[in-house]
N, C-alpha and C positions, 0 to 999 in steps of 0.2 A: 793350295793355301787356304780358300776359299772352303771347302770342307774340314780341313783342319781346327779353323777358325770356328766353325758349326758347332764341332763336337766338341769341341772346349768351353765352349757357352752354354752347351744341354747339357756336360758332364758339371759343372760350376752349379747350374738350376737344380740339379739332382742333390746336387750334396749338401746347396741348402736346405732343398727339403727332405732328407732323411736327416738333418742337424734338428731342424723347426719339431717334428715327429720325433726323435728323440728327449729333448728337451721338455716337449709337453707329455711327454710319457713316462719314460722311463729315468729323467735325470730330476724329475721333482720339480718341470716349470711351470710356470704360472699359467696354469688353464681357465683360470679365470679371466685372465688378458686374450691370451693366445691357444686356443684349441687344435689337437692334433691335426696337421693336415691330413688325415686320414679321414678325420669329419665333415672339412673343409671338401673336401674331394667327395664323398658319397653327400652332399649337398649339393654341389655343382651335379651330381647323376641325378640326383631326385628331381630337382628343380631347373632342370639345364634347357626347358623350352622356357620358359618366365626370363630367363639369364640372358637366352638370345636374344629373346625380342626386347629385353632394355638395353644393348649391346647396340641391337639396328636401329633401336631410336637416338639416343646417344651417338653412335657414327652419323648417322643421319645429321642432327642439328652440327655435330662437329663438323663435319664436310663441306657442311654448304657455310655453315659461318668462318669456315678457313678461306674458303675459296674468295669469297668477298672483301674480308679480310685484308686474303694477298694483293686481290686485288686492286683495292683500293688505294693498299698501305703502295703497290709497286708506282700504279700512278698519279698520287703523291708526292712520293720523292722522285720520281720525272720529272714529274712538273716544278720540284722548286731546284733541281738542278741545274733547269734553264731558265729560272727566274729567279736569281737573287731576293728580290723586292718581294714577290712571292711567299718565299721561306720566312721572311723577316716578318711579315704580316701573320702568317695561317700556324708556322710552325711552333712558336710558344703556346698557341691556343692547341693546340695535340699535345706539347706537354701537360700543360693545366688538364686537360683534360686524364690525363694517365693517374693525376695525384686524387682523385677519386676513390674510396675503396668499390674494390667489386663486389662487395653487398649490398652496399648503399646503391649503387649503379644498378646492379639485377633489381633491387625492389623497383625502381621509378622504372625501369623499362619493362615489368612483369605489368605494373600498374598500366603502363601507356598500351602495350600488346597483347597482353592475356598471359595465358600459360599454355599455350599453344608453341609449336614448333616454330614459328619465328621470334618471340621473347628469347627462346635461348641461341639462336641463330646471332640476335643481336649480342648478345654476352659477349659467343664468340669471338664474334667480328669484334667488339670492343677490344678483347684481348690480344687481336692478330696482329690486327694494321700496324699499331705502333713502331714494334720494331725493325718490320718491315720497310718503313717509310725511312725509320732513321737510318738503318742498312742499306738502302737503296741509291738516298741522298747520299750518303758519303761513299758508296761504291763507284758511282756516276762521275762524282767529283774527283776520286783518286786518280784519274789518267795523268800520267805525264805529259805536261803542257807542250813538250816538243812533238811529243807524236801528233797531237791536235794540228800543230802551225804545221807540220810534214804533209798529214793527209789532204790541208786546206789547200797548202800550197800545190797538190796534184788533181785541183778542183771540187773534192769533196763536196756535197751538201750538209747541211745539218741530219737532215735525216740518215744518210751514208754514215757520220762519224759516229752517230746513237746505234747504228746497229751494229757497226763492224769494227768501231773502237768499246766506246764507252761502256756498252751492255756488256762485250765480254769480262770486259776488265771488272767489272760488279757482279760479274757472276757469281763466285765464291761468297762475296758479302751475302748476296740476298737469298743463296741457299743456305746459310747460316743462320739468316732471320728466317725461312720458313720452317728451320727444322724448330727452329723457338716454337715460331708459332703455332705449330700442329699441338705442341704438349700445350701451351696455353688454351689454345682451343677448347681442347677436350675438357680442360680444367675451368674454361668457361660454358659448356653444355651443361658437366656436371653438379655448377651452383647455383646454374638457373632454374635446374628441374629441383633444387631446395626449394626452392620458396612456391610448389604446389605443381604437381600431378601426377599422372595415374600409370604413365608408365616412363623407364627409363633408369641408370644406372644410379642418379643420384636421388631418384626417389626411393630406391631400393635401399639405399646406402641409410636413410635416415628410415623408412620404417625399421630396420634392423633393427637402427640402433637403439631406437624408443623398444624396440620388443625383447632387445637385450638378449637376440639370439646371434651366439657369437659368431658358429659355423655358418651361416648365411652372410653375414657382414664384411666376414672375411673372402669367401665366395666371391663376395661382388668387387671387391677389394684388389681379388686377384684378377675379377674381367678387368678392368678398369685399369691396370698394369698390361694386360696383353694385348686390349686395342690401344693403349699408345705406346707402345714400343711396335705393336704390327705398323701404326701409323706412320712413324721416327723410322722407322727400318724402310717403309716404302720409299720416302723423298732423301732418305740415303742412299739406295739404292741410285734413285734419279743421282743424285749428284756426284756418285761416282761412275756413273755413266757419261754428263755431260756437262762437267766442271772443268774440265781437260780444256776445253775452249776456254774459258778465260787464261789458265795457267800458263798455256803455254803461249802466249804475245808477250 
């Protein structure tokens, strides 16, 4: 099923790209917008060491500003799960803070860190935690309040009911928020590396576009589509592996 599903999805990628190469060739489309993937493609060969290495710096700030992210956004919403008063104090200050635009955001945190690899580390993480934290809190909180008083009443601890109730039953939430949060990630590396330096996908993304060289823009266009769907397909992967513990209580 599993192979099936494969080659349904590389026959799909194929056919849009002999459509896209049709269209800029031979059916009269706009190559001024959209240049033959055949250009697109012998651009990626010419150029395809420059493409990695802003691919691995890119993954690079993405990875670690997810992982912090997660992390933070997961202990977060732990923590205001078991603290009402908690939630009610910190939590509208995490909304207010989401109502930010992330331009204005990356500038003052480019300014406060440089443009170095933790500036956009921080983007990230700005982008991840959120809903993370919201997805956590309300997974946490979902348990059926009988099962709670059941396990209590068979001496449970708090600690016992967080691991072997409440985290299952959140599971599915908050693999739901990391699969958010990976695309936001990535989508926060690549607006931080806008606002200055010298290597990486969204630097590549705007020399392009000032040089007004299509087939390169497009090139990085398409890295930038395959590290985050490699990324999305990883922690998919994970959650269809180990999402079956929450489901099935």
């Amino acid at each position: 099923m599993a192979g099936r599903v494969l080659a349904l999805q590389v026959g799909t990628i194929a056919a849009c790209l002999v459509l896209w190469e049709a269209l800029a060739r031979g059916l009269g489309g706009p190559t001024a917008v959209m240049p033959p993937v055949s250009a697109v493609l012998l651009d990626v060969a010419a150029n395809h060491q420059v493409l990695l290495r802003g691919v691995l710096r890119t993954l690079t700030e993405t990875v670690l500003g997810f992982a912090a992210g997660a992390a933070f956004g997961f202990l977060a919403g732990a923590a205001f799960a078991e603290s009402r008063l908690l939630e009610r104090l910190l939590l509208p200050l995490l909304v207010v803070s989401q109502t930010v635009p992330v331009i204005a955001f990356g500038a003052l945190v480019v300014i406060w860190f440089g443009n170095g690899i933790l500036s956009k580390m921080v983007i990230a993480f700005y982008l991840t935690f959120f809903p993370v934290t919201v997805n956590t809190l309300r997974g946490l909180l979902s348990v059926d309040r009988q099962r709670i008083d059941l396990m209590r009443s068979f001496g449970a601890s708090p600690w016992c009911l967080f691991w072997r109730l409440r985290l299952p039953f959140a599971l599915p939430a908050i693999m739901a928020s990391l699969l958010l949060g990976v695309s936001l990630s990535l989508v926060g590396a690549i607006v931080g590396e806008w606002f200055g330096d010298t290597v990486g996908l969204g630097i590549m993304l705007v020399q392009a576009m000032y040089a007004e060289n299509l087939p390169r823009l497009w090139s990085v266009v398409m890295a930038c589509g395959v590290l985050g769907a490699g990324l999305y397909g990883i922690l998919a992967a994970v959650e269809r592996r180990f999402v079956w513990w929450g489901r099935e209580l």
